[in-house]
N, C-alpha and C positions, 0 to 999 in steps of 0.2 A: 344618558337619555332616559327620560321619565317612561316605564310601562304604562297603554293605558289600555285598557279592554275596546273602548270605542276608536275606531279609526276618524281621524281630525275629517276628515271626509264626509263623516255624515254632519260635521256641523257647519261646515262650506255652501248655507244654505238662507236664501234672503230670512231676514230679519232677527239671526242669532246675532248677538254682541261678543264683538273680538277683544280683546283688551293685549296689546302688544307690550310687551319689556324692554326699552331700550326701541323708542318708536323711530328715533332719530337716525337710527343706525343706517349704512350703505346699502343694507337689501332689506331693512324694515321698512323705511320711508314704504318704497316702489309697493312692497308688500302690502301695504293701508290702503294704499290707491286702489290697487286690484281686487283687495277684499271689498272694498266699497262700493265697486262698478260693479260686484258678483252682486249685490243689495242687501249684503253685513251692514250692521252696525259697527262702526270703529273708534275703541279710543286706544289712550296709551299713555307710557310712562317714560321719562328718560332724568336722565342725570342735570343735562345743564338743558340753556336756551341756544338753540342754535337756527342754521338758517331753514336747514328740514323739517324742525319744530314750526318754526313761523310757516314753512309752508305747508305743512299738514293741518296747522289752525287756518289759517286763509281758506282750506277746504272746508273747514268745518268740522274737523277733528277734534276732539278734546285732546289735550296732551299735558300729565301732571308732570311738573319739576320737579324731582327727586324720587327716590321709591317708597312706598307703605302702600301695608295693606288694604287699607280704606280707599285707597284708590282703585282698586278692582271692580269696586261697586257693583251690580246687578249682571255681569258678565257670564259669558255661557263656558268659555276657555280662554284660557291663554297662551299666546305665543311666546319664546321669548329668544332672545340672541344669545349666540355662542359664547360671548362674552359676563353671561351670566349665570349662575350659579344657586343649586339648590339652597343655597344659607339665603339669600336675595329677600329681603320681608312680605313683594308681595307674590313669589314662588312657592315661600311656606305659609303667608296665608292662604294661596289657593290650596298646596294641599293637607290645611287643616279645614278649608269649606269644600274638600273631595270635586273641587271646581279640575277640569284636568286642564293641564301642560304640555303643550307640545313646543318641539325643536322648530327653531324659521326651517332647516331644510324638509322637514315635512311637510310644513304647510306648500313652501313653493312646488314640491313633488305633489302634493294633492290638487294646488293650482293645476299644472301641468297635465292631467288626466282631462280638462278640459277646451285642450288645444290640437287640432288633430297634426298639428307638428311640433315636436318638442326637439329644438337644436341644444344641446347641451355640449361645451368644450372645456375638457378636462384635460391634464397633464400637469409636469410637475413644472414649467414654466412656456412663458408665451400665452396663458390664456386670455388676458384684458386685452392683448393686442389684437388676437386669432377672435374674439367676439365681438371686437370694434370693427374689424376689418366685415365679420358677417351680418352687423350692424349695419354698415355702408351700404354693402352690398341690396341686402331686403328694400333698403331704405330707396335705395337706386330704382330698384324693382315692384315700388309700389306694394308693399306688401301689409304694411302696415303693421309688424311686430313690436309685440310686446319683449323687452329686451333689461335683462338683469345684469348689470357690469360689473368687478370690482375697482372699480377705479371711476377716473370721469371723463368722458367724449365731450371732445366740442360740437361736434354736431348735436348730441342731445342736452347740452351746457349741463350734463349729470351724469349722473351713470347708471340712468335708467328712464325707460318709457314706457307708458301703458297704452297699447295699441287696442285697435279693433277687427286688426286682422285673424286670422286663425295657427300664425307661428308665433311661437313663442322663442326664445334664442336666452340661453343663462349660461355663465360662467360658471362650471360646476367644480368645486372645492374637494380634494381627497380629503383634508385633514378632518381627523376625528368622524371618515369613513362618510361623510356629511351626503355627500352626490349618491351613497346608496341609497337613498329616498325619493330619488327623482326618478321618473317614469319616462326614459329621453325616445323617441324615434326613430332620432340620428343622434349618434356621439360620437364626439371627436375625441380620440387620443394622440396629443400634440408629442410628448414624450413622459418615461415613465424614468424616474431618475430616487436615489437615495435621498429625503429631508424628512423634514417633519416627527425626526427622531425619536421626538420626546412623547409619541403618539406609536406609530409602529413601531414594531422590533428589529425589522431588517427590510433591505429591499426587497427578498422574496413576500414579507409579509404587505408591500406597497404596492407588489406586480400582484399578489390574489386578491385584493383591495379593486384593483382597477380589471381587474379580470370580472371578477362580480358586476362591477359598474357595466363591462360591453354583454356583457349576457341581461341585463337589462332591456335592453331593444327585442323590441318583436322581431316576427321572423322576416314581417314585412319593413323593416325599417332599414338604418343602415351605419356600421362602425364602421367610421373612416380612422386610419393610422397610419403615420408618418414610417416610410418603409425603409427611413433614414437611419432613424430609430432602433437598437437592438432592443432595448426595455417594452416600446412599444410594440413589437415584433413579437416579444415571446409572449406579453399578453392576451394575443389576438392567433394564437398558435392553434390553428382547428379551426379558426373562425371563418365565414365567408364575408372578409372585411373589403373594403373600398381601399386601395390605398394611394399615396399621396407622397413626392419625396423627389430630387433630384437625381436616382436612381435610375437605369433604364429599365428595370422590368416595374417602375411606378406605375398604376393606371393612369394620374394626373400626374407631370411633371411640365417643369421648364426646358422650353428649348431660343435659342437665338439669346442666349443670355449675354447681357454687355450691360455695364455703366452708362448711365449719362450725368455728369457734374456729382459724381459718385455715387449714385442712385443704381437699383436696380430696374433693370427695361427687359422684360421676355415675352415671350408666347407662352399660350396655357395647353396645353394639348392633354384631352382624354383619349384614353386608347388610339392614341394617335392620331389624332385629328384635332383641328383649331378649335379652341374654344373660347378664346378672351385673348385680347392683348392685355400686358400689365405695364404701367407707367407708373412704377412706386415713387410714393414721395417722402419715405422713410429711407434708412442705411439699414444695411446689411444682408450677411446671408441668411440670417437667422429670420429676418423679416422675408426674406420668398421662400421657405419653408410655410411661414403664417399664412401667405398669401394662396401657396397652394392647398394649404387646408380650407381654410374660408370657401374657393371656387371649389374644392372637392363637394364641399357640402351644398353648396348653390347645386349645381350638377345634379346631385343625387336628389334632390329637392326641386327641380326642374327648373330654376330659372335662368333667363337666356345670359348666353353673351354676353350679350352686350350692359346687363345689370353688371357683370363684374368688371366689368371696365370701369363703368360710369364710376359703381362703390370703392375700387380699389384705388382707382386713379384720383378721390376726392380725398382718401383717408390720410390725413398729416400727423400721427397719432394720439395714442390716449394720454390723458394726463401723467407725468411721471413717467414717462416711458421715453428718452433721450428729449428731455421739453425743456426748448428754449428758456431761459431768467434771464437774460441780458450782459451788460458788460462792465467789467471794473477793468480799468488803469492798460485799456486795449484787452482786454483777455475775454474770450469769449465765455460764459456760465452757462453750463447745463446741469439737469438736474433725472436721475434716473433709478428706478423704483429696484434695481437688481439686487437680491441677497439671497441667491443662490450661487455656488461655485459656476454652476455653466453657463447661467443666465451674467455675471462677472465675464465670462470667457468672453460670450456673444459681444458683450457690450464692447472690452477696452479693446479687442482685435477689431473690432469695426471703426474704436471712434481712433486710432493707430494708424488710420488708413486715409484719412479725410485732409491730413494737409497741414495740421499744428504745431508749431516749431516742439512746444513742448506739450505732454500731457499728464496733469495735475490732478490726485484723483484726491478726496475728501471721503472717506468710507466709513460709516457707522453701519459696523455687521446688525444683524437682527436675530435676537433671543441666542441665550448661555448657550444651550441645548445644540444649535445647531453648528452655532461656531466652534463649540470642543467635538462634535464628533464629524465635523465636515475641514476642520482645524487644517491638514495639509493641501487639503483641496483648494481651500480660502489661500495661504501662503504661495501657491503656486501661481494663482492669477493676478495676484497683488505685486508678481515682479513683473508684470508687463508693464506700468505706468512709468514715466518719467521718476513721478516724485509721490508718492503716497501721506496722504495724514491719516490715521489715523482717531476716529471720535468714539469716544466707548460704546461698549454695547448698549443694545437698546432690548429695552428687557421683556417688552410687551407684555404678556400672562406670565412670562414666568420669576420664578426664584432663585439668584444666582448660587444655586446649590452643586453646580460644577465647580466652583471657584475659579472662575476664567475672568479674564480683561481683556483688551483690546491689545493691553501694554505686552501680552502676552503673543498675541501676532508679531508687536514691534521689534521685539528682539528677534525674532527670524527674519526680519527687515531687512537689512542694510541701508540706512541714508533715511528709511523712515520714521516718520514724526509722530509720537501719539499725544493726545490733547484728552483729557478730564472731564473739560465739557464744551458744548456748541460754542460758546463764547471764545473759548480760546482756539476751537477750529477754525471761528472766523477769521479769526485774527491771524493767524496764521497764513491761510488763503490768501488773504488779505496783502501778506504781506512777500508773498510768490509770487504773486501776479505781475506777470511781465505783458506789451505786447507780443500776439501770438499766441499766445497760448489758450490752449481749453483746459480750463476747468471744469472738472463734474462731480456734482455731489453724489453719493450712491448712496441706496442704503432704503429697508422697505419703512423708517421709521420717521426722524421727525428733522434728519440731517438736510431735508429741504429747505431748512428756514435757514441754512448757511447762506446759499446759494442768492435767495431771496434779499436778505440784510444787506451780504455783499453788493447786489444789484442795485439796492437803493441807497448805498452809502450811510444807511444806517449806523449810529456809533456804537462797536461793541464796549461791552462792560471790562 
């Protein structure tokens, strides 16, 4: 993160020019929008043409294709995304025109100082679902928030909206300490778990990471924490937090808990008393953990009831988060964004329980980093399935400077399959697929486009 003497704060002011890096990006887009409604100046830069590009020019955005420096043109600073790097041409041409740089999470955090409610949810997994779910909710409740996702909701056909209301609601990110720049109200800590390795040193250095994060809030605001949770737990050790959890000493908890067509169905109960029925239209346990975090935070934020009904009971979830693709040769296809050892747990003991003669997993772990030091944890969850295949890692930022493979999961395998690359995952899939069975592709990377191909009979290579 670039030093700069000026706080991005004082230039959050109508008629300074923004020049964003990477405009296209998941929380750059939304970002352009909001600077713009602030009466910034906005352009920007990205690598290809996509469809956030054409719709940031539909606003009237400039947005150059590819990076240089010349495209910075007359600008006062720059933002740029995570994904980009001080070598980036128009990075070091701003800081050879002493033009200053700022990170997207400080800008969103200086956004935020202008909303008198800032919902921020954090943890090491669950957050896309836990800010879709308080997405519904606001949304139930007229509230009219501005809302920052990493993934995409069908209700906002994206995963993000710029409201008029006075909340704001963001997905707040640990890695590379990101969420310390945000200014939150209320923050959520969903659970506090080991990843991200190749950033922190250990989980103690991931629970003072997030411990910084809850001393963030005023005195008047409020950390809510899953009391499920031991990592969240010792985070929040001192703290006068809200908490949340099917525990009996939780403030929020579930009671009258039961299935319907394997759904969860409960009462919300604060301090003992009703607060919401819930009619999930999601699986599992791990999804009324979400659900009671989202209503913790409504609660604490005063909206009634009856908003968490209407938002909970609408929520079908976020993109990539157990989402239908269709069907090959009888076999049901799902597709699910998990690549964490727990967020693996959540998933296959849930989709285990749903009724499928057999269950067919497709798993492209995500980055060296995490699958060599999360390595026995990954092996363990991968004997729940029926039948595993294995797709190589997916390497995102990094360099496979571990010397790890997938092929290296496969031998603690028994019976499973590893494949080189998507093409021959499909094919393989492809060629499991019995009636009955579910299929799920997993994996935070690009092993969705299995799932996809197979759905439309597409010929692999």
């Amino acid at each position: 993160m670039m030093n700069n003497a000026v706080p991005i704060s004082n230039y959050l002011t109508p008629g300074k020019r923004a020049h964003l890096v990477g405009i296209g990006g998941v929380s750059m887009c939304p970002l352009a929008e909001v600077l713009r409604t602030m009466g910034l100046t906005v352009q920007g830069s990205d690598a290809s043409e996509g469809e956030t590009v054409k719709h940031l020019r539909s606003l009237g955005i400039p947005v150059a294709l590819g990076h240089n420096a010349e495209n910075l043109g007359d600008c006062d600073f720059v933002v740029r995304t995570a994904a980009v790097h001080d070598s980036n041409p128009e990075i070091a041409g701003a800081a050879a025109r002493g033009i200053p740089v700022y990170e997207r999470a400080q800008a969103w955090g200086a956004i935020m100082r202008h909303y008198p409610n800032a919902l921020c949810v954090s943890g090491t997994h669950g957050k896309t679902t836990t800010t879709s779910m308080c997405t519904h909710i606001f949304m139930a409740a007229e509230a009219d928030p501005t809302v920052m996702i990493g993934g995409t909701l069908p209700l906002l056909h994206s995963g993000y909206r710029v409201g008029k209301g006075d909340t704001i609601i963001l997905e707040s990110c640990e890695y590379c300490n990101s969420f310390l720049s945000f200014f939150p109200t209320v923050a959520i800590i969903l659970n506090v778990e080991a990843d991200h390795l190749d950033f922190f040193k250990d989980l103690d250095d991931i629970k003072h990471s997030f411990r910084r994060f809850a001393e963030l809030v005023p005195s008047n605001g409020s950390v809510i924490i899953n009391a499920d949770n031991e990592g969240a737990r010792s985070v929040a050790h001192g703290l006068d937090a809200f908490t949340f959890g099917l525990s009996h000493n939780a403030e929020c908890t579930a009671v009258n808990l039961r299935e319907e067509k394997g759904r969860p169905v409960f009462d919300i109960q604060v301090h003992g008393e009703f607060y919401a029925h819930a009619d999930l239209r999601v699986y599992g346990q791990h999804n009324v953990s979400n659900a009671l975090a989202a209503a913790s935070a409504a609660y604490v934020m005063g909206i009634p009831g009856e908003a968490v009904e209407k938002g909970l009971n609408s929520f079908t979830g976020a993109g990539r988060r157990f989402e239908y693709k269709g069907t090959y040769n009888g076999a049901e296809i799902y597709d699910d964004y998990a690549h964490h050892p727990d967020e693996l747990h959540a998933l296959l003991t849930t989709a285990k329980t749903l009724g499928y003669k057999r269950l067919i997993v497709a798993f492209q772990p995500h980055t060296y980093s995490r699958t060599a030091k999360l390595f026995d944890r990954f092996i363990e969850e991968l004997k729940l399935p029926d039948q595993v295949i294995l797709a190589e890692i997916y390497a995102a930022r990094e360099q496979n400077t571990e010397g790890i493979s997938s092929s290296d999961l496969c031998a603690q395998l028994p019976g499973s399959i590893y494949c080189s690359t998507l093409d021959k995952t499909a094919a393989r899939l492809r060629d499991l697929a019995q009636p009955g069975d579910l299929l799920l592709t997993v994996g935070a990377g690009d092993i969705y486009k299995v799932g996809e191909k197979l759905a439309a009979s597409v010929p692999f290579s």
